[in-house]
Backbone as a printed PyTorch tensor [residue, N CA C, xyz], in Angstrom:
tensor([[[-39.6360, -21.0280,  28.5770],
         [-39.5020, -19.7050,  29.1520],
         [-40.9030, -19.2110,  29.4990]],

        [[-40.9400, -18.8320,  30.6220],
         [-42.1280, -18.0920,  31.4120],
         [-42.7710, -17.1750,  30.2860]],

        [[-44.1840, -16.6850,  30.2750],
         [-44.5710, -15.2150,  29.8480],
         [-43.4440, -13.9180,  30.3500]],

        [[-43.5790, -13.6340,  31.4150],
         [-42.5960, -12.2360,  31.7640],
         [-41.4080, -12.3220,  31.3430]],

        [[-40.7620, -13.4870,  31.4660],
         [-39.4240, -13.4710,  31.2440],
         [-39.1810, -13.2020,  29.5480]],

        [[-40.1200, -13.7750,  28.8740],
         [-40.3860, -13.3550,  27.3570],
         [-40.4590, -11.9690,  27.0100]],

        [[-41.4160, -11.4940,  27.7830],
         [-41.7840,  -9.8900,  27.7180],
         [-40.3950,  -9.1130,  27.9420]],

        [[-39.6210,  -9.5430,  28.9910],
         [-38.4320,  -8.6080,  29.6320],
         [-37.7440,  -9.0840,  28.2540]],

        [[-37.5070, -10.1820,  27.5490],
         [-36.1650, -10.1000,  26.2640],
         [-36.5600, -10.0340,  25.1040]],

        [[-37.7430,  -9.5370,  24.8340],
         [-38.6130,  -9.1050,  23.6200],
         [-38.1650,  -7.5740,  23.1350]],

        [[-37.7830,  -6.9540,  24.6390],
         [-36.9600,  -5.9040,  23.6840],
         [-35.7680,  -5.3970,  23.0500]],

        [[-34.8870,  -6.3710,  23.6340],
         [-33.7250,  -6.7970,  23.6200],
         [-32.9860,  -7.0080,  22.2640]],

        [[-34.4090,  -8.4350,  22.0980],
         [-34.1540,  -8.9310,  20.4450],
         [-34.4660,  -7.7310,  19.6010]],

        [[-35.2610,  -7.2370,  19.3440],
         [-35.4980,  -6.3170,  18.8930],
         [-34.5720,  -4.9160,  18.9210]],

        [[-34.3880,  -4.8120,  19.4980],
         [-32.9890,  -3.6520,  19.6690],
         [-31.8930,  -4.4410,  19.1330]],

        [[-31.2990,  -5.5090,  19.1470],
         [-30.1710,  -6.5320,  18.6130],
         [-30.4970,  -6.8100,  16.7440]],

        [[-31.3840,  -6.9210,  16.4000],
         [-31.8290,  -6.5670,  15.1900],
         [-31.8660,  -5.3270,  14.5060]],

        [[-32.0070,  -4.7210,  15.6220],
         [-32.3600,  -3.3880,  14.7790],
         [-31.0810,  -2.7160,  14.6540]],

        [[-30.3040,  -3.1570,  15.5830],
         [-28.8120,  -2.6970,  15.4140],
         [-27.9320,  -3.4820,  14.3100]],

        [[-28.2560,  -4.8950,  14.2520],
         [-27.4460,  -5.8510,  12.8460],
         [-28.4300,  -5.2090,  11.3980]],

        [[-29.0730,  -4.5230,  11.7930],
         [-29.7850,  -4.2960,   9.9750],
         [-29.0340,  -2.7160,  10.4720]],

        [[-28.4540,  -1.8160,  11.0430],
         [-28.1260,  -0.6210,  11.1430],
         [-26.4530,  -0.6050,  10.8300]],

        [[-25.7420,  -1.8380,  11.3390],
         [-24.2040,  -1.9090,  10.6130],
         [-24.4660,  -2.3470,   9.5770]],

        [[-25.5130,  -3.4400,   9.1770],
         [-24.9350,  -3.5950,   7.6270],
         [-25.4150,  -2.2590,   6.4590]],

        [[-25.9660,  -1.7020,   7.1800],
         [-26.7080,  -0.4190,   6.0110],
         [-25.3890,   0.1760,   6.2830]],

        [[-24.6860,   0.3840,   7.3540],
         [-23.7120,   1.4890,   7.6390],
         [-22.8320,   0.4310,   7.0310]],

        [[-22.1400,  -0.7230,   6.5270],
         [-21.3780,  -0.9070,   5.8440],
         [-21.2190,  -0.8610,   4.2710]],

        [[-22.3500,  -1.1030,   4.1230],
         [-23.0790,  -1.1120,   3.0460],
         [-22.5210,   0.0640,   2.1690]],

        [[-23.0270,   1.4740,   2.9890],
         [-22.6050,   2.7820,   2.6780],
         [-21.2440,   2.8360,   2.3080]],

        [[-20.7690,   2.4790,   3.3000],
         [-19.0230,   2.4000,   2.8380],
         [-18.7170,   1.4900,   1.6520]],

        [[-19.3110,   0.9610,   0.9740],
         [-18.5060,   0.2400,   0.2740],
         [-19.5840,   0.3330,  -1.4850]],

        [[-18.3370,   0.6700,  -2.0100],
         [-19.2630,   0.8910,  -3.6620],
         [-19.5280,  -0.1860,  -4.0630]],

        [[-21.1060,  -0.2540,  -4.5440],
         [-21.9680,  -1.8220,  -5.0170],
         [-20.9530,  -2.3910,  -5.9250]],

        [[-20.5200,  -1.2970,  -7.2450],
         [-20.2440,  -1.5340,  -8.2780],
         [-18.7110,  -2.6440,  -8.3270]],

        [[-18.1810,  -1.9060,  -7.4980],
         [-16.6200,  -2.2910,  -7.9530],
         [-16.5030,  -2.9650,  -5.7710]],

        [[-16.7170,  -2.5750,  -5.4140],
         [-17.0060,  -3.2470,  -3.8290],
         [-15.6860,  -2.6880,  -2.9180]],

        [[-15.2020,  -1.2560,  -4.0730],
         [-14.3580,  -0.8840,  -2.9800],
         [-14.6960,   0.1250,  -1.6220]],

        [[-14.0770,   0.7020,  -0.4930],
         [-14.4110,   1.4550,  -0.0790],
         [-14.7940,   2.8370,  -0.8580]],

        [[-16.2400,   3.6460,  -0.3930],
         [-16.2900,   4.8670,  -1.0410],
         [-15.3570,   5.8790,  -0.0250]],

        [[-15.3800,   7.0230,  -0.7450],
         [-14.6790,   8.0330,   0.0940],
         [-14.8050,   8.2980,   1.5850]],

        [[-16.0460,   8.0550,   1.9590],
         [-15.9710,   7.9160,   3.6090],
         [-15.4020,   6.8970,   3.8890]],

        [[-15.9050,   5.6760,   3.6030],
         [-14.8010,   4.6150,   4.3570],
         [-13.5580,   4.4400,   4.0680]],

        [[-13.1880,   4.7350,   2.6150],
         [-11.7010,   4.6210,   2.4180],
         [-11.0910,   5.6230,   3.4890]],

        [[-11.3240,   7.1680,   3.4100],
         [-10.7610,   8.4950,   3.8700],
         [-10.7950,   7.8400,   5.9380]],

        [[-11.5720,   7.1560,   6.1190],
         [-11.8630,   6.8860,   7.4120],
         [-10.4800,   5.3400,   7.6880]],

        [[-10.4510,   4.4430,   6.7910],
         [ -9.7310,   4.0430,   7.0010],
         [ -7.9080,   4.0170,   6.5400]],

        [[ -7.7610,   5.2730,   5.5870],
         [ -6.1430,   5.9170,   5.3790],
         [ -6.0930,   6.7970,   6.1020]],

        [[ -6.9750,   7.4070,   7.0250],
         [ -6.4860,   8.1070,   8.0290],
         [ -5.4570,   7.4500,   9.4930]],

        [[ -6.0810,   6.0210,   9.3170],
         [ -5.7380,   4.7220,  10.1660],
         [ -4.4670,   4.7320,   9.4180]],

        [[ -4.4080,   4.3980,   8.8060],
         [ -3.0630,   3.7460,   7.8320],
         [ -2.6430,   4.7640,   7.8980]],

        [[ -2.4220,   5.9710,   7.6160],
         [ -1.0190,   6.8730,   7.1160],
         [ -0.3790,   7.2930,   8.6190]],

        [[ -1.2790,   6.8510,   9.8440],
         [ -0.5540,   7.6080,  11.3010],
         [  0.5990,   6.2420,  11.6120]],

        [[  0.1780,   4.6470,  10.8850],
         [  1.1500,   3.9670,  11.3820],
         [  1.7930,   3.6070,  10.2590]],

        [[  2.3240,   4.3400,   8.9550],
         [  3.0290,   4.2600,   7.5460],
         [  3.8300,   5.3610,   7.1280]],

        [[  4.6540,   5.2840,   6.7900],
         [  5.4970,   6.0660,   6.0510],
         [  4.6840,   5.9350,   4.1960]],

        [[  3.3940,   6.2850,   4.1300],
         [  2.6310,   6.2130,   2.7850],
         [  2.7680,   7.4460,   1.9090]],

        [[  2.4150,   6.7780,   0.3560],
         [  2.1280,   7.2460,  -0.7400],
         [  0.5890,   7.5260,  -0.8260]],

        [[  0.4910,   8.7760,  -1.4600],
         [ -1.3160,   8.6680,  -2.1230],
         [ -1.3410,   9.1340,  -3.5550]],

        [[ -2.1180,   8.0670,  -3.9300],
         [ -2.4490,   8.1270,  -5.2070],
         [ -4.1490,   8.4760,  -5.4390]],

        [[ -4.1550,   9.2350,  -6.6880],
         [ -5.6170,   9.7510,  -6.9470],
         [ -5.4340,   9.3480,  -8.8580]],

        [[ -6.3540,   8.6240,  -9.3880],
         [ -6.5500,   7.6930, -10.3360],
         [ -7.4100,   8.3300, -10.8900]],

        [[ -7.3640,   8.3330, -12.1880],
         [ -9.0350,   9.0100, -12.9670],
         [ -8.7160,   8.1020, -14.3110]],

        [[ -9.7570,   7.3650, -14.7160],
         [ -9.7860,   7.0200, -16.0950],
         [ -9.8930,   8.1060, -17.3150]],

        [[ -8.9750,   7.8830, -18.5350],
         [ -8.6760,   8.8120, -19.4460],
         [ -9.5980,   8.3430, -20.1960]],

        [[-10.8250,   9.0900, -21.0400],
         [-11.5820,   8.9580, -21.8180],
         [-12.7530,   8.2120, -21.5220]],

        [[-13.0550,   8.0570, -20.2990],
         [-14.5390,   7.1280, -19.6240],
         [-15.2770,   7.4100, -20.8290]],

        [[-15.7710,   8.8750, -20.8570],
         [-17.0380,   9.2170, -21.6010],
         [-16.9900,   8.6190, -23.0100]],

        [[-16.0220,   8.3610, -23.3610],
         [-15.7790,   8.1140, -25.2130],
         [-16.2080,   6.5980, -25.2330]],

        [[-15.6900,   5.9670, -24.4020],
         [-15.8020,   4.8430, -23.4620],
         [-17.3000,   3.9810, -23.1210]],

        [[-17.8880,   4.8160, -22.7250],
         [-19.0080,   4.3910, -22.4260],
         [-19.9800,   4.9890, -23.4810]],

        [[-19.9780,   6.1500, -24.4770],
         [-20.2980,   6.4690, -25.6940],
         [-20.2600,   5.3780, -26.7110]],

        [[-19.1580,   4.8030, -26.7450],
         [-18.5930,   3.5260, -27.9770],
         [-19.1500,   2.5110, -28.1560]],

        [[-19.1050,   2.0380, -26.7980],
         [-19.2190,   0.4550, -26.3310],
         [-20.6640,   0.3340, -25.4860]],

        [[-20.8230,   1.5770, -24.9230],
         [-22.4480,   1.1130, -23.9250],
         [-21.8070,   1.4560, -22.4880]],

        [[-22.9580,   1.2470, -21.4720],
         [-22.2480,   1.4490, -20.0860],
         [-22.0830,   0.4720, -19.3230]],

        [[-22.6940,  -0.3600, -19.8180],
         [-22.0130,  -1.6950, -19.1520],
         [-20.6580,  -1.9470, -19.4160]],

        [[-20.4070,  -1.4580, -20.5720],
         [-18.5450,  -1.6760, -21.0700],
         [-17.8410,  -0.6170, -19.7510]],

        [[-18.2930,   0.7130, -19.8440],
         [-18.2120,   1.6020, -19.0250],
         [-18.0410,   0.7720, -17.4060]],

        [[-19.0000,   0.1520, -16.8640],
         [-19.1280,  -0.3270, -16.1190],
         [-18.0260,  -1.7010, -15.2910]],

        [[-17.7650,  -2.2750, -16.5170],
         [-16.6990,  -3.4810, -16.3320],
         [-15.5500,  -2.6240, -16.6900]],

        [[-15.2930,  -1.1830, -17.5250],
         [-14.0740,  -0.7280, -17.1010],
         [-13.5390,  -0.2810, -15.9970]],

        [[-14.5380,   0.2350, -15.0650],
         [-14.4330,   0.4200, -13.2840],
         [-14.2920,  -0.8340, -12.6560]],

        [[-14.7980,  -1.9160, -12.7570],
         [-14.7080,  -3.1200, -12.3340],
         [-13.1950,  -3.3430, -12.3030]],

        [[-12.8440,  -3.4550, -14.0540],
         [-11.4010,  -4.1750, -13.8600],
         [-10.4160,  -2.9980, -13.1300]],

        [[-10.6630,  -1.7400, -13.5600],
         [ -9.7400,  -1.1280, -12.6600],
         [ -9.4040,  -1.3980, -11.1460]],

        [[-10.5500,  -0.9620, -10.5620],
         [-10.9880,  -1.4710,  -8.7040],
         [ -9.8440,  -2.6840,  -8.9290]],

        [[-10.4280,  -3.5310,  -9.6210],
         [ -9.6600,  -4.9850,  -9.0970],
         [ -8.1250,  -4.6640,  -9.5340]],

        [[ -7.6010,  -4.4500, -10.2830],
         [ -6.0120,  -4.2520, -10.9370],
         [ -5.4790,  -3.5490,  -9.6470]],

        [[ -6.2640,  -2.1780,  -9.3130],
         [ -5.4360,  -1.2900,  -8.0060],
         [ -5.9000,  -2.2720,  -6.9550]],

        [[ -6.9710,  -2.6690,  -6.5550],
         [ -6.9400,  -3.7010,  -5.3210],
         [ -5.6680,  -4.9820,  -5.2100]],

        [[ -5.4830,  -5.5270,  -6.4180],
         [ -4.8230,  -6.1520,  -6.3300],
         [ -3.2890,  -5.6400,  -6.2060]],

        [[ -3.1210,  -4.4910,  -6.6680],
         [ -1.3870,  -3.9180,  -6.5280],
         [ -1.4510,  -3.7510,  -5.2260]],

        [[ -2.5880,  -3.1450,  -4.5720],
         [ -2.1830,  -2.8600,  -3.4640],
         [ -2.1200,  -4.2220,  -2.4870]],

        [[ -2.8800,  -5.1060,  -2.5520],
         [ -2.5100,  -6.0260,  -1.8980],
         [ -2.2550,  -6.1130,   0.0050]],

        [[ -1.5430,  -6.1280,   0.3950],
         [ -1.5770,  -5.8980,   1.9940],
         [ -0.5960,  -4.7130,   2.2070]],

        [[ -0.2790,  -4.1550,   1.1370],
         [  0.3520,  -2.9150,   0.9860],
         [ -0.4690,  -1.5160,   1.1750]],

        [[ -1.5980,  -1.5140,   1.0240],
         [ -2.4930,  -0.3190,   1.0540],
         [ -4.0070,  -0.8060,   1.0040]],

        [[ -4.5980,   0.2010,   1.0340],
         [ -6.3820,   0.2900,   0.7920],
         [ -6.6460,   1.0810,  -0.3860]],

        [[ -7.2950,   0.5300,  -1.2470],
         [ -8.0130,   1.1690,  -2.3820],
         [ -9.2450,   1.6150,  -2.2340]],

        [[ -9.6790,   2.9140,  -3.0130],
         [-11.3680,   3.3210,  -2.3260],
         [-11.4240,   3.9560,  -3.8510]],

        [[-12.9810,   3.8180,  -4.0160],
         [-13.3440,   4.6660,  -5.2720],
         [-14.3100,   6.5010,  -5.1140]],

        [[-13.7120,   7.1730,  -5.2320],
         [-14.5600,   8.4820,  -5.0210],
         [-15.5770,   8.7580,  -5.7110]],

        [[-15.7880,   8.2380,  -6.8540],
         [-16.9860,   8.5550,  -7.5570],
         [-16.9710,   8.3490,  -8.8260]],

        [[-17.8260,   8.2550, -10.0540],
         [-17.3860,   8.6460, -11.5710],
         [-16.2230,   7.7990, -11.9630]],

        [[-15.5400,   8.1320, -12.3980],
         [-14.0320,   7.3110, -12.6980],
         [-12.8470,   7.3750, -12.1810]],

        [[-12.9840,   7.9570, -10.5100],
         [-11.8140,   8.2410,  -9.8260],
         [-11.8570,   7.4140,  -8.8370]],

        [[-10.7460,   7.0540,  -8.6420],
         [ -9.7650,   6.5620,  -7.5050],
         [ -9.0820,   6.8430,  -7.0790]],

        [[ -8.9860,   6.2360,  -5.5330],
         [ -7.9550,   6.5720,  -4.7300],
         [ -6.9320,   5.3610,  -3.7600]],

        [[ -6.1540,   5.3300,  -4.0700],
         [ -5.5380,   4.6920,  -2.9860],
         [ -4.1750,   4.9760,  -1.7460]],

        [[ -4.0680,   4.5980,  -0.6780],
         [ -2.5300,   4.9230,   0.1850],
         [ -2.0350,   3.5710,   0.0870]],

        [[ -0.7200,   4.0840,   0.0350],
         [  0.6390,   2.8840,   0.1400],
         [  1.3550,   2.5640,   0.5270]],

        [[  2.3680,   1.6790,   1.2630],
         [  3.5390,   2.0540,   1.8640],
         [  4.4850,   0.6720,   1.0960]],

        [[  3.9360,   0.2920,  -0.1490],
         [  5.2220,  -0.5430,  -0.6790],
         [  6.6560,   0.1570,  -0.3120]],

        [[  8.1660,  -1.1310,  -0.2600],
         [  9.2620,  -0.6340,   0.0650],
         [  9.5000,   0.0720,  -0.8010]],

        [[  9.7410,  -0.7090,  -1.9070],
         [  9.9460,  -0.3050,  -3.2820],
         [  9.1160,   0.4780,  -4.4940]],

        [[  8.6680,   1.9510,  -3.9140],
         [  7.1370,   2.4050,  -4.5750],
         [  7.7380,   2.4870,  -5.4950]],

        [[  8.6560,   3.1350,  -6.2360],
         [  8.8930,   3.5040,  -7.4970],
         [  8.7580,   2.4650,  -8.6530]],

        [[  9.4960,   1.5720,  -8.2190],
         [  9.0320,  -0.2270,  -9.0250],
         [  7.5180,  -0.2140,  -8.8520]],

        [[  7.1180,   0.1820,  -7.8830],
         [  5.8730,  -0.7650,  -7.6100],
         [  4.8170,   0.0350,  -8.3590]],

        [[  4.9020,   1.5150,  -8.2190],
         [  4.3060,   2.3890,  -9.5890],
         [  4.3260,   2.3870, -10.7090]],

        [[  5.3320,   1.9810, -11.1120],
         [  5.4010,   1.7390, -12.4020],
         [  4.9050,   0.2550, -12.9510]],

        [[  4.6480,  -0.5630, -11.7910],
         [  3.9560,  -2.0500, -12.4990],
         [  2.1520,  -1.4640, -12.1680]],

        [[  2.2680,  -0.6590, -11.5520],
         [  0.6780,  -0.1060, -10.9090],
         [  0.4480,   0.3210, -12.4620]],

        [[  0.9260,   1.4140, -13.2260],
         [  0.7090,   1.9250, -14.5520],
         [  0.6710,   0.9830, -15.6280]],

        [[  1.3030,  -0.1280, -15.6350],
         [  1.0970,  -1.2030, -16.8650],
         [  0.1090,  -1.5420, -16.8260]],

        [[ -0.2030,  -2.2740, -15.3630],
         [ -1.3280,  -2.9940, -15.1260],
         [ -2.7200,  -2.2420, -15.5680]],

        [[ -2.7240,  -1.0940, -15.0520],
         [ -4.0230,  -0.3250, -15.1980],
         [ -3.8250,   0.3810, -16.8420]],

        [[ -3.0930,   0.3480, -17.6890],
         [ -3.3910,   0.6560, -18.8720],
         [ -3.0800,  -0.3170, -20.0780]],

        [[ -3.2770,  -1.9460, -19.5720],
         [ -3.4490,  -3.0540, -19.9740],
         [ -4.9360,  -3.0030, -20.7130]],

        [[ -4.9590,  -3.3420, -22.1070],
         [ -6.4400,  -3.4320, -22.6190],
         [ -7.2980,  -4.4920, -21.7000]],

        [[ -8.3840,  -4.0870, -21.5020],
         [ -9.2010,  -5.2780, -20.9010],
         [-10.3520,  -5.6970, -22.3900]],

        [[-10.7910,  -7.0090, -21.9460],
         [-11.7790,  -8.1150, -22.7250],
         [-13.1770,  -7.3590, -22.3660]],

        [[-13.9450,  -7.3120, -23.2450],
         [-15.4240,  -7.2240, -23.0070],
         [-16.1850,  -7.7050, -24.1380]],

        [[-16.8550,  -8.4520, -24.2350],
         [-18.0280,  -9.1980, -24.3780],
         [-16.6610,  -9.8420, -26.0520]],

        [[-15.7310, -10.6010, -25.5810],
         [-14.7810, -11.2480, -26.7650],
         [-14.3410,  -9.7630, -27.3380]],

        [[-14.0920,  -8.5980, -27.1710],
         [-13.2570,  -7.9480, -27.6740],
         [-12.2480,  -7.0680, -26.8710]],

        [[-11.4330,  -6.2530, -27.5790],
         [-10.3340,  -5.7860, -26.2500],
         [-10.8730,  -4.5100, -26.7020]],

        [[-10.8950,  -3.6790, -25.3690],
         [-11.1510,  -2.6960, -25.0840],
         [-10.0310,  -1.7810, -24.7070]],

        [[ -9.8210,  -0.7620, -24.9850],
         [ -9.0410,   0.1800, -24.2850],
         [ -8.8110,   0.8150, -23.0170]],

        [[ -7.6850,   0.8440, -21.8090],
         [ -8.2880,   1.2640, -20.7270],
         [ -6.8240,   2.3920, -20.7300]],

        [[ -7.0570,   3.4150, -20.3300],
         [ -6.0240,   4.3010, -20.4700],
         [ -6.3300,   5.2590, -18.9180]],

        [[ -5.5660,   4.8470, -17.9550],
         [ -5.7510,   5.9770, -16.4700],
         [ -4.7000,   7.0770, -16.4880]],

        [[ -4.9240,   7.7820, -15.5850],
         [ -3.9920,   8.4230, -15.0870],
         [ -3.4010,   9.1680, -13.4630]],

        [[ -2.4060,   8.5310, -13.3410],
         [ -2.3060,   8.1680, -11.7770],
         [ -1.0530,   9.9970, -11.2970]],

        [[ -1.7370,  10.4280, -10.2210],
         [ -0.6590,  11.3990,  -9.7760],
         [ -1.0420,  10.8880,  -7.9710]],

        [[  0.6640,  10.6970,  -7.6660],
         [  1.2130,  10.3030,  -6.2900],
         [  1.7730,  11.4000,  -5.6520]],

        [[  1.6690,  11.7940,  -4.1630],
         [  2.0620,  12.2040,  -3.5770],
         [  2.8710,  11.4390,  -2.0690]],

        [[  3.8990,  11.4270,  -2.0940],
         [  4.4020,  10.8000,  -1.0510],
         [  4.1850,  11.9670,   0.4080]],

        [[  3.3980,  11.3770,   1.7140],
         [  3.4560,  11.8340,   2.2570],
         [  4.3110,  12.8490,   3.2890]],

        [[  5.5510,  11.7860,   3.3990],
         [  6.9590,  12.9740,   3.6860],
         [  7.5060,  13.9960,   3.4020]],

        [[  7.0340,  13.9070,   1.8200],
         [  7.4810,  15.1470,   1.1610],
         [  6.7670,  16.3860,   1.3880]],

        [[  5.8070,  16.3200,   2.1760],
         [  4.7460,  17.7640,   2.5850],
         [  5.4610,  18.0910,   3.7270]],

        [[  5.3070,  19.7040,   3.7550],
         [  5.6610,  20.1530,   5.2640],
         [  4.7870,  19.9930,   6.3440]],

        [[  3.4420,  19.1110,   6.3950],
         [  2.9440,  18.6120,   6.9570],
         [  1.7700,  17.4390,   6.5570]],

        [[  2.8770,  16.3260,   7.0050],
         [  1.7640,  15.3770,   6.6520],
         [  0.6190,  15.1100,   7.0620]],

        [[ -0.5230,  15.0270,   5.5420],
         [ -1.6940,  14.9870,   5.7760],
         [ -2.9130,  15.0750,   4.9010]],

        [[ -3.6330,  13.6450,   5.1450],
         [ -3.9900,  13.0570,   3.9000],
         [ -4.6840,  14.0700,   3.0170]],

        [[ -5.5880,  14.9360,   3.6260],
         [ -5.8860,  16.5300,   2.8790],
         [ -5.1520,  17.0060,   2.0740]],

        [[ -3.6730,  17.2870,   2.2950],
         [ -3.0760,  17.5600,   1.6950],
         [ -2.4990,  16.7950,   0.3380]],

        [[ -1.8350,  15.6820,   0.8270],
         [ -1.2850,  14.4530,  -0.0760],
         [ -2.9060,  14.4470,  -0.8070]],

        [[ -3.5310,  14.7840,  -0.6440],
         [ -4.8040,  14.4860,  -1.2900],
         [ -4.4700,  15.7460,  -2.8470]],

        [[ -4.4170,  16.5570,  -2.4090],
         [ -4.6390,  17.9200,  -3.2300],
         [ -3.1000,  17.7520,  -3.7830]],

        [[ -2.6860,  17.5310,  -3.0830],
         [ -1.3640,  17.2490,  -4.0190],
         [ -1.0470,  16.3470,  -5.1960]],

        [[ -1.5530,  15.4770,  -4.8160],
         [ -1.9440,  13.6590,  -6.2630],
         [ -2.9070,  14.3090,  -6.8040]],

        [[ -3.7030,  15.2190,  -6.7860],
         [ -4.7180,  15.4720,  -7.6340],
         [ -4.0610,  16.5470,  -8.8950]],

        [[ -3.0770,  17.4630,  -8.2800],
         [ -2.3370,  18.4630,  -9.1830],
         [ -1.2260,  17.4450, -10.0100]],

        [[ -0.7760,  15.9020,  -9.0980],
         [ -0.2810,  15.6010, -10.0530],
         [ -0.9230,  14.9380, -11.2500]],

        [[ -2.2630,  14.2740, -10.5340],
         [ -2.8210,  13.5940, -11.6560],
         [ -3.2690,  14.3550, -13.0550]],

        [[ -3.9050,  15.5830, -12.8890],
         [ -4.0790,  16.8740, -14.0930],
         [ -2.4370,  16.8020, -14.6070]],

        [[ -1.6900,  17.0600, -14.1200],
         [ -0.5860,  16.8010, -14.4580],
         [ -0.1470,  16.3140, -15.8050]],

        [[ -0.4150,  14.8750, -15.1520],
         [ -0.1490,  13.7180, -15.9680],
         [ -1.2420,  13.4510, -17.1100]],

        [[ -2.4040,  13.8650, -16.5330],
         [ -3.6940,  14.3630, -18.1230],
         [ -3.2190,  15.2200, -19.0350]],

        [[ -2.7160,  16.4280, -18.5410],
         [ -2.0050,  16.8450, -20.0070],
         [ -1.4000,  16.7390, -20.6960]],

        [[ -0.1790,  15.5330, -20.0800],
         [  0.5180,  14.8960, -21.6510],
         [  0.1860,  14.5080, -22.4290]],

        [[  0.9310,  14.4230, -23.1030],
         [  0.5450,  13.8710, -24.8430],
         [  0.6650,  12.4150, -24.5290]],

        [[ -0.3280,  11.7980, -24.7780],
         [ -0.6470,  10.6910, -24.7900],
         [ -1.7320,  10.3310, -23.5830]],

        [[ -1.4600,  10.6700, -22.6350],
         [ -2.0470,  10.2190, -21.1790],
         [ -1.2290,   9.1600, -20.6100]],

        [[ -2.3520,   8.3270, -20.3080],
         [ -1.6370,   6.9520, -19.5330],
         [ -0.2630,   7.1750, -19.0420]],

        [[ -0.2460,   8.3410, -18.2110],
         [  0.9110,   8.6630, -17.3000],
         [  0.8010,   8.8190, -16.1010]],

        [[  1.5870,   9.0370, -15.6170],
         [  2.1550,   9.2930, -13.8070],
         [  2.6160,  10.4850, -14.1290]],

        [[  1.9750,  10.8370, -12.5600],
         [  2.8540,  11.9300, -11.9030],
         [  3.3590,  12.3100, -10.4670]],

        [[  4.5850,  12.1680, -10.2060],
         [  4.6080,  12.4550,  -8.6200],
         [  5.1060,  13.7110,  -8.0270]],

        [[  4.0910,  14.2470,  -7.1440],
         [  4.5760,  15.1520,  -6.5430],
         [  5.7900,  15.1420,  -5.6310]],

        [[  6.7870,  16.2940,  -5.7200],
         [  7.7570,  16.3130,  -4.5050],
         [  7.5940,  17.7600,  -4.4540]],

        [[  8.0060,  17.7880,  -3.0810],
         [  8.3320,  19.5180,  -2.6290],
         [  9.3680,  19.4560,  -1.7850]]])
């Protein structure tokens, strides 16, 4: 290749780089180091996708007792208890929904299993299954409140949002925890 002709695609490359190091920072963002799910922008960006072509559920997840949790055991225990969660709801959801983590010990996911009611209730075993850490079992105790989107007088993930969240408090105040709660109206 000539000198000029170098000069004319010297900026090119450079703009083409500077744009592949600018999606992966911008994917990057979207996605939590820890557990590698979507964070709230990318999840909220991509169940906005999903709930216009689903008849979906939303669920909002909070671990019961993190702090005692990561007090007990250390935060790395803390740490692999977000881990196994992410993975337990990633895996329920499966090609059924998107899981995203909001922050701290909350989660979120949308759904459109046929069968949610079965499929919630294996979602709750799974996630209050003791997990292993370093050869011992640990305690993992969540608590999940669902809002089915139909049931609002206008669907919309804002809403179904604030709605799984009244159920999830909900379901924190029972006696015991490690419950569900679903909203209907």
């Amino acid at each position: 290749m000539d000198p000029q002709s170098l000069a004319l695609c010297l900026p090119f490359v450079g703009w083409a780089a500077h744009s592949g190091l600018l999606t992966r920072r911008l994917a990057t963002a979207r996605r939590d180091p820890l557990t590698g799910l979507r964070t709230r922008a990318g999840w909220t960006h991509q169940a906005e996708r999903f709930i216009r072509r689903n008849d979906s559920v939303v669920l909002l997840l909070d671990l019961d007792g993190f702090k005692a949790l990561n007090d007990t055991y250390g935060h790395a225990a803390g740490d692999a208890a977000l881990a196994t969660t992410a993975a337990r709801l990633t895996a329920w959801c499966g090609r059924h929904g998107i899981a995203g983590r909001l922050g701290g010990d909350e989660f979120v996911a949308v759904h459109r299993h046929p069968d949610y009611s079965r499929a919630l209730d294996d979602l709750t075993a799974a996630l209050n299954t003791p997990m292993t850490y370093e050869g011992q079992e640990l305690p993992v105790s969540v608590s999940v409140g669902s809002c089915r989107l139909a049931n609002l007088p206008l669907p919309s993930l804002r809403d179904a949002l604030t709605a799984a969240d009244a159920a999830m408090y909900a379901a924190k105040g029972t006696t015991g925890r490690r419950s569900t709660r679903h909203i209907t109206h």
